[in-house]
C-alpha positions in Angstrom: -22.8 25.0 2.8 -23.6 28.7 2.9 -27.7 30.5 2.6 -27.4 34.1 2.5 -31.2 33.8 1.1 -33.3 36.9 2.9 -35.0 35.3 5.6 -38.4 36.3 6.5 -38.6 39.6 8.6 -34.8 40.2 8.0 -34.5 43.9 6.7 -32.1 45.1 4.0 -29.7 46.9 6.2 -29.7 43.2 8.5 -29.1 41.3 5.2 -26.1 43.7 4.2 -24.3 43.9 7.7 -24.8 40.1 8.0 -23.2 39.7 4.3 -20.4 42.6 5.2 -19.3 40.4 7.8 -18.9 37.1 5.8 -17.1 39.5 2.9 -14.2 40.6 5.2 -13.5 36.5 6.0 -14.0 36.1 2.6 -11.6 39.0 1.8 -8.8 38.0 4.8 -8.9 34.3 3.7 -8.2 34.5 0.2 -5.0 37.0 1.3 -3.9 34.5 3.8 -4.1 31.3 1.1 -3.0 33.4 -1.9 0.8 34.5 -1.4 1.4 37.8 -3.5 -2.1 38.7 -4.5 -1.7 42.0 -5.4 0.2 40.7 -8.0 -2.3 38.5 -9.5 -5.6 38.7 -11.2 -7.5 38.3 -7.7 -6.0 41.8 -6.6 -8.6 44.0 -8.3 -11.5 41.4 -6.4 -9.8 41.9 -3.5 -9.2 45.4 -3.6 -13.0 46.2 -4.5 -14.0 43.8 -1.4 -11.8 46.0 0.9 -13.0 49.3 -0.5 -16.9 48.1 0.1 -16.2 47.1 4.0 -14.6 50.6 4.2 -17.4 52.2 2.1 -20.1 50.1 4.1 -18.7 50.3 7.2 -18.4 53.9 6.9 -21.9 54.8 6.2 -24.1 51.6 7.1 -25.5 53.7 10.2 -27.2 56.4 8.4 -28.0 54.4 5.8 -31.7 53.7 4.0 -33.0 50.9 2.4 -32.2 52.4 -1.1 -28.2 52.8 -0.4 -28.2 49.6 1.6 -29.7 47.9 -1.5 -27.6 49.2 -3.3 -24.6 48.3 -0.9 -25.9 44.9 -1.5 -26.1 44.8 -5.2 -22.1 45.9 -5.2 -21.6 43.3 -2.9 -22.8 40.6 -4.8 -21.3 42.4 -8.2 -17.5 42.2 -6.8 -18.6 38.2 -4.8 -19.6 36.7 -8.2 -16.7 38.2 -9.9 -14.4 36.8 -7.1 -15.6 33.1 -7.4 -15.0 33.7 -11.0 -11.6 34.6 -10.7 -11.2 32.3 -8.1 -12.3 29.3 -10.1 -10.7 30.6 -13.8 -7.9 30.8 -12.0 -7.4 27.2 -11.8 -6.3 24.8 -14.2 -8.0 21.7 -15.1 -7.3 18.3 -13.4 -5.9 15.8 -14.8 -8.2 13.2 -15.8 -5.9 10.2 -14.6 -5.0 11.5 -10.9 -6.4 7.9 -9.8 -3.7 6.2 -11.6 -0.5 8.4 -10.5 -1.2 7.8 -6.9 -1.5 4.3 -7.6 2.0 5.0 -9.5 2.8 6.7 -6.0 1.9 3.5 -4.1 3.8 1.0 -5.9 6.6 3.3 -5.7 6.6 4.2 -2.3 6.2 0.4 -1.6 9.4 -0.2 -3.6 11.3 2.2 -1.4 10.2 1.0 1.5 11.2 -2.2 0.7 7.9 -4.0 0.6 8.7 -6.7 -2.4 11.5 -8.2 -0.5 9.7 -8.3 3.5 7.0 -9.6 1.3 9.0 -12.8 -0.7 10.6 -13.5 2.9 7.9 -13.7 4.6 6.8 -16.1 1.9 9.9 -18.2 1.8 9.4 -18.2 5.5 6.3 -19.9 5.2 8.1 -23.0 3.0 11.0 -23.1 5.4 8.4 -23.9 8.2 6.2 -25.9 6.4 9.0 -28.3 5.2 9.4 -30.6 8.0 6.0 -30.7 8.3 4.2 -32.3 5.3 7.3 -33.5 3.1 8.1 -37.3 3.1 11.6 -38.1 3.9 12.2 -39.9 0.8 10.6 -36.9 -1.3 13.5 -34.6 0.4 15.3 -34.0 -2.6 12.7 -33.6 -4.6 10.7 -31.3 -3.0 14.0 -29.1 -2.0 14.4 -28.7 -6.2 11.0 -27.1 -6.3 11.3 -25.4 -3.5 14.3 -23.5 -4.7 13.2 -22.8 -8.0 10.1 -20.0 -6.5 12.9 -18.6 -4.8 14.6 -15.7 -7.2 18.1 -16.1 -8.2 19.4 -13.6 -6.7 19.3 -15.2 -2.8 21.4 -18.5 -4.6 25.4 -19.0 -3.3 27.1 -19.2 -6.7 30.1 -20.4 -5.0 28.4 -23.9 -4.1 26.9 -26.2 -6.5 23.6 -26.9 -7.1 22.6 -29.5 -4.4 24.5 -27.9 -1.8 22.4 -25.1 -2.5 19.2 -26.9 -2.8 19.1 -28.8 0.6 20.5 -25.1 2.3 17.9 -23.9 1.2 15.8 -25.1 3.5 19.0 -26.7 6.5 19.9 -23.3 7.1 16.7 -21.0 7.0 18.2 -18.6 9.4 21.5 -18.0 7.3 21.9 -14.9 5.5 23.7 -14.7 2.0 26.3 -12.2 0.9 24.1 -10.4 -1.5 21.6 -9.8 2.0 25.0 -9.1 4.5 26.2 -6.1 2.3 24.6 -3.7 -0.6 26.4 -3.9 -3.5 26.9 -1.1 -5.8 24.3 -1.9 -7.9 21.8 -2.4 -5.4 22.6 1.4 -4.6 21.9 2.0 -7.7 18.7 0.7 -7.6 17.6 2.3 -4.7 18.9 5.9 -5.8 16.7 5.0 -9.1 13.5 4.0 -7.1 14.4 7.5 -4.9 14.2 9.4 -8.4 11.1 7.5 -9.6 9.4 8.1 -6.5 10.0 12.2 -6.4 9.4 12.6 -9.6 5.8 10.3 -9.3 6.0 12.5 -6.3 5.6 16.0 -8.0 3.1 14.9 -10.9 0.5 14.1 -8.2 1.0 17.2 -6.0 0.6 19.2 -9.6 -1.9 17.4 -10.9 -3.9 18.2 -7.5 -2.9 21.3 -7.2 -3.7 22.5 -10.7 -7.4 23.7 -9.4 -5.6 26.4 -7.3 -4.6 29.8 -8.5 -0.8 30.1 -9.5 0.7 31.7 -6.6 -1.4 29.6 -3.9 -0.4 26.5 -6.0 3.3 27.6 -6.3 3.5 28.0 -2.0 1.9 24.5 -1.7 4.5 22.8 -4.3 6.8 24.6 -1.9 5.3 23.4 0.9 5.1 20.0 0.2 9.0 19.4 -1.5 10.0 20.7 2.2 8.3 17.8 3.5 9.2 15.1 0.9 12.3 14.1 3.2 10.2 13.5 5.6 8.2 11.4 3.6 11.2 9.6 2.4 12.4 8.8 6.2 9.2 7.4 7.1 8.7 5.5 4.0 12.0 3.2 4.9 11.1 3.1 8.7 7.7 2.1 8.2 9.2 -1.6 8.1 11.2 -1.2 11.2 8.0 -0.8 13.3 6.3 -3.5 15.2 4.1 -5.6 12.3 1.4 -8.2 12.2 1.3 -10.2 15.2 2.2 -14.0 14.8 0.3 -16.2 13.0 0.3 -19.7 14.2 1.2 -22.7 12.0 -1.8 -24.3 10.3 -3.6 -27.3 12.0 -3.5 -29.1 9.0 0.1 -29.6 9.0 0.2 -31.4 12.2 -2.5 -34.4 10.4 -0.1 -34.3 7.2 2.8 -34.5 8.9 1.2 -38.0 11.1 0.0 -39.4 8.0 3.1 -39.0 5.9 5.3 -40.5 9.0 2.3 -43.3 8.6 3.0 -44.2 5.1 6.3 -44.4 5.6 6.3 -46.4 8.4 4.0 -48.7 6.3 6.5 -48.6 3.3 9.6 -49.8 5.5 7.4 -52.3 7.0 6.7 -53.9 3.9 10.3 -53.6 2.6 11.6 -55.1 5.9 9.4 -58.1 5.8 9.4 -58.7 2.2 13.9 -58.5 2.5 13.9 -60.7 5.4 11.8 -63.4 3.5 13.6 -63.2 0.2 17.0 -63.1 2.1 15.9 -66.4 4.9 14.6 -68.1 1.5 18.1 -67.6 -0.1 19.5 -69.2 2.9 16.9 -72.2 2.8 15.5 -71.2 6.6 12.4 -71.1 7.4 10.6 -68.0 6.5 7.8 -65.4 7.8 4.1 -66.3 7.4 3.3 -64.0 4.1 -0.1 -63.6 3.4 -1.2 -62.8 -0.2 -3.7 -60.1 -1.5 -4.7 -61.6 -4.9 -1.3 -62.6 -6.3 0.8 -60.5 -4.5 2.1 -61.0 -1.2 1.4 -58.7 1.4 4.6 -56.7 2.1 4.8 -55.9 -1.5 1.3 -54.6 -1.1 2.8 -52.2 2.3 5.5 -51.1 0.1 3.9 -50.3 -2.8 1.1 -48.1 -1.4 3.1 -46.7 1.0 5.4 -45.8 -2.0 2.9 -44.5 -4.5 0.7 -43.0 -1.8 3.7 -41.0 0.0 4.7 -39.5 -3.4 1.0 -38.6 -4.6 0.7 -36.8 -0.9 3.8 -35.1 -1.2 3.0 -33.6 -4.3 -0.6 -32.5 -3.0 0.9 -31.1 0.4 3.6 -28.8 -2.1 1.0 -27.5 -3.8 -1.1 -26.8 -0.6 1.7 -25.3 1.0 2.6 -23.2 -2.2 -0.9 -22.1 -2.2 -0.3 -21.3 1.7 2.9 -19.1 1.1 1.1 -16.9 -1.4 -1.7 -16.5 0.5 0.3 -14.9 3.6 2.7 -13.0 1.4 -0.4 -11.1 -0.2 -2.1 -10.9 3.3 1.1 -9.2 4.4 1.6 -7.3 0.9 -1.5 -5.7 1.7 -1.5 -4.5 5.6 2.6 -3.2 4.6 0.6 -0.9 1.6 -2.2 0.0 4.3 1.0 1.1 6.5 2.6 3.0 3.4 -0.8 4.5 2.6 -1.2 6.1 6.0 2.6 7.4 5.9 1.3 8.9 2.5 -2.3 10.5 4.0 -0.4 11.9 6.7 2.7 13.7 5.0 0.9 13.9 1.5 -2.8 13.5 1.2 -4.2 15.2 4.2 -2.3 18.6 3.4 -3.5 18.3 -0.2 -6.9 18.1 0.9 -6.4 20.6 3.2 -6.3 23.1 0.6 -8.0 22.1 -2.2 -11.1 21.9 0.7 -10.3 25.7 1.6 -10.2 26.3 -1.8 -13.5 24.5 -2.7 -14.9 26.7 0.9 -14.2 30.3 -0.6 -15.6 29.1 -4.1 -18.6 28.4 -2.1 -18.9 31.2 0.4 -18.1 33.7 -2.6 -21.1 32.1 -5.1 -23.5 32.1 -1.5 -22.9 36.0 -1.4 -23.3 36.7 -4.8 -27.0 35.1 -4.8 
């Protein structure tokens, strides 16, 4: 980042005025990011880099080789001694920094309420794909498993349990009285999550701050709790904004739907011919011509594999459409954390790096003037 190596044809009293110069940034920018310096163990650094620009800048005109050399060897004296300071002033990182702002993630996502856009967007997904690849005589059926991926909390215990089932999917657009009102106890939960969250919060700030001295730590701690309600605001409106554009139905539920309606038609068919035979035979009329496959006459055929092969269908198109629902909800679990990330680089990260860079920047400078 920095060369302060003499360059060829560069003379001593060159090297040291070109050096004095980066010493008084050197000197201003560690009194601007420490706070109170004069109070720690950089003010003895500092004070010996201000009394060498005053001493320098006093005498560098008159000045030979031999007093600007040894100008220079002062210089790089009270330099090394600064990044030393500068860097024994820090404390060591924590080894598992990785894993609290994954911890910070998770609960940010929590407070913004990700779980819960997430499992409706999934239930979504079911309610639409219901009329479109269930059998009507699989209705019932397909309601039961339908309601039991959906958690217990969304069920009406005031109606029984195949009032709810078929509601479940009737009345998609309904809202239940847990989802009209918060109940006490969901306040509770989110005051918890709020208490998680800052206190997830603070570990990660002082894990990443624990590289920079006390005092310049302390003012960024500082810095960053008077943003945290920021943080916090954005966090629960980052769901309110405009999200991923609408996805179109599959094209495969179009061909399911047309096949099931096929069976089924097939099915009543069979039963309608195969009824009106057995009932005009009852009544000794004449009945429908009936061929046979094999044995069996050829209605019973229609109703049987339209039957069997409506039921095996409606089982496969479940677990396609199961498979479907989990695929969007982790599609949209991931661009709402991408959203919840960028809240988190713009109110958290991005300051955090800004210092730890400027710290990293006058560890550097200070070891370049030193060589």
């Amino acid at each position: 980042m920095f060369n302060f190596r003499r360059k060829p044809g560069i003379t001593t009293a060159q090297d040291l005025a070109e050096r004095l110069g980066q010493l008084a940034q050197l000197s201003d920018r560690v009194k601007v990011a420490v706070p109170g310096w004069q109070a720690t163990s950089l003010a003895r650094q500092i004070s010996a880099m201000d009394q060498l620009l005053v001493q320098a800048n006093a005498g560098l005109a008159q000045s030979d080789d031999a007093e600007c050399g040894q100008l220079l060897d002062q210089l790089r004296s009270v330099t090394k001694d600064t990044a030393q300071a500068l860097s024994a002033a820090s404390g060591v990182v924590q080894a598992n920094t990785g894993e609290i702002e994954a911890e910070l993630l998770a609960q940010a996502g929590q407070l913004a309420g990700i779980d819960s856009r997430v499992e409706k967007a999934r239930e979504k997904y079911f309610r639409q794909a219901w009329p479109q690849v269930t059998w009507p005589l699989a209705r019932g059926w397909v309601a039961m498993r339908f309601k039991a991926e959906v958690p217990a909390k969304t069920e009406q215990p005031g109606k029984k349990k195949w009032t709810r089932l078929f509601n479940a999917v009737e009345n998609p657009g309904g809202a239940s009285t847990n989802e009209q009102a918060d109940s006490p106890e969901m306040d509770a939960a989110k005051e918890a999550e709020a208490k998680q969250l800052d206190a997830v919060y603070k570990r990660l700030v002082k894990a990443n701050t624990a590289v920079l001295p006390t005092p310049w730590a302390n003012k960024v701690n500082a810095e960053l709790d008077a943003t945290y309600p920021d943080l916090v605001l954005e966090l629960k409106a980052v769901l309110n904004t405009p999200g991923q554009r609408h996805l179109p139905a599959p094209h495969w539920w179009k061909w399911a739907k047309a096949w099931q309606w096929t069976l089924y038609i097939i099915m009543l068919a069979g039963l309608i011919w195969w009824g009106m035979n057995t009932l005009l035979e009852r009544l000794l009329l004449p009945t429908l011509p009936m061929p046979h496959i094999g044995v069996m006459p050829l209605a019973v055929v229609a109703l049987l594999a339209g039957l069997i092969l409506g039921l095996i269908t409606t089982w496969v198109n479940y677990r396609l459409v199961k498979a479907g629902a989990y695929r969007r909800a982790r599609n949209l679990r991931s661009y709402l954390n991408s959203r919840v990330e960028d809240v988190l680089q713009a109110k958290l990260y991005a300051r955090l790096e800004s210092h730890i860079a400027e710290h990293v920047s006058l560890i550097a400078l200070a070891n370049a003037l030193a060589e």
